[in-house]
C-alpha positions in Angstrom: 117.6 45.7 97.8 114.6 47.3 99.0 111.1 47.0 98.2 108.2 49.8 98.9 105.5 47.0 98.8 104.9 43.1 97.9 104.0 44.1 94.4 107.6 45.6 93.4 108.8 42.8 95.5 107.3 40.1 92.7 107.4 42.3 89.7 111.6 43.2 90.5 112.0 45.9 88.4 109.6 44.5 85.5 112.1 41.7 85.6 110.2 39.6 87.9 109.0 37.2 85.0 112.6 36.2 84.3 113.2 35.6 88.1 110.5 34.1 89.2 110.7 31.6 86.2 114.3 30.9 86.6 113.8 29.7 90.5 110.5 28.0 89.5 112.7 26.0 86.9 116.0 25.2 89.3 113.5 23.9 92.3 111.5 21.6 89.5 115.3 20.5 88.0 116.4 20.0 92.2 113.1 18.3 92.9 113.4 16.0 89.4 117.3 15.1 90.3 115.9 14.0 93.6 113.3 12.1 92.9 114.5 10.1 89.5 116.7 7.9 91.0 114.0 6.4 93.5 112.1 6.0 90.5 114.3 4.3 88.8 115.5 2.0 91.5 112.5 0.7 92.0 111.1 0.4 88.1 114.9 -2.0 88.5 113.5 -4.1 91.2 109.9 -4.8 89.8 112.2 -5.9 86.3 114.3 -8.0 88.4 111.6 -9.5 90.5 110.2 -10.4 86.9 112.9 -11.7 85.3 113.4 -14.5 88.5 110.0 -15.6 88.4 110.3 -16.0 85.0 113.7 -18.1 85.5 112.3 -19.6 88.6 109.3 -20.6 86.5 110.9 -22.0 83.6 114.0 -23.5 85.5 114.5 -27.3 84.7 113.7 -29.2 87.9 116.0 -31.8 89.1 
């Protein structure tokens, strides 16, 4: 496809909105499906971490 000038370039035959928004949406999804897990991991370490302190703490001593 060919474009006479950066304008008609964003504005893709008035349909710009809709494409524009729909690669704007699919590289926040990408960048949210990336990031999540390394989130998540370490929200599951900090809990662990907590939860053996707090059996480490109250562990009966022998």
């Amino acid at each position: 496809m060919h474009f006479d000038s950066f304008t008609a370039f964003l504005a893709m035959g008035n349909h710009g909105l809709y494409v524009w928004l729909s690669y704007g949406l699919t590289a926040l999804i990408v960048i949210w499906n990336l990031l999540l897990p390394g989130l998540q991991r370490r929200r599951l370490l900090k809990q662990q971490a907590q939860r053996l302190r707090r059996e480490k703490k109250h562990a009966p001593t022998a």
